[in-house]
N, C-alpha and C positions, 0 to 999 in steps of 0.2 A: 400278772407277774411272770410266767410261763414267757409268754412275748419277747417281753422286756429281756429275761435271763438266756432266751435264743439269739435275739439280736446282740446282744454284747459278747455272746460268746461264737459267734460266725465265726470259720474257719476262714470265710473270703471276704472282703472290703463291703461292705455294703450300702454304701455309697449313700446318697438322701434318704433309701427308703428304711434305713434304721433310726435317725433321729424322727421320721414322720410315723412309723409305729409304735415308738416309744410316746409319740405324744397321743396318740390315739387312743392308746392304752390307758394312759394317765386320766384322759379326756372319761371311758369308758368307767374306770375305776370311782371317779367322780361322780357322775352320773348314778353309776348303780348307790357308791355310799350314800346319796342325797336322799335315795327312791328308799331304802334300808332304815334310816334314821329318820326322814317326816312324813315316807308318806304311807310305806308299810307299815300297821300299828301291830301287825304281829311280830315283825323283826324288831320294834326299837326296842321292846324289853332287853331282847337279850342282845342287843348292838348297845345298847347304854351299860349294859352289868359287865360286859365284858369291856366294853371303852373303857370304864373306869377304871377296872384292874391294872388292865393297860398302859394308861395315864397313869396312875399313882404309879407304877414301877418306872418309867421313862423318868419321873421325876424323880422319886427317889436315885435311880441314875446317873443323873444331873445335878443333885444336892452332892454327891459323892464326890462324884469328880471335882467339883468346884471345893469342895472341904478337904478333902489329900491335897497332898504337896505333892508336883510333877517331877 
């Protein structure tokens, strides 16, 4: 995320190699979530307890929005 929030905020044009570190990043970010959730069994306890928290508030988020009037 660090990456990601340097490259967007460059002072100077950064030409290809900001859209290719942003997906690197993304790429990395994947990667590590996959390794975290099936294949580390120490992380996925606490990568599911906190996922779900997580999820449940995005959602609740998203029921809100959709139920106020804009």
């Amino acid at each position: 995320m660090a990456w990601v929030l340097l490259v967007k905020h460059a002072p100077a044009p950064v030409g290809i190699v900001g859209p290719f570190v942003i997906a690197v990043s993304a790429l990395s970010a994947a990667i590590r979530l996959h390794r975290a959730i099936w294949i580390n069994h120490r992380c996925w306890f606490t990568t599911w307890r906190w996922g779900r928290i997580f999820g449940a508030l995005l959602l609740m988020g998203e029921v809100l929005k959709l139920a106020l009037p804009s």
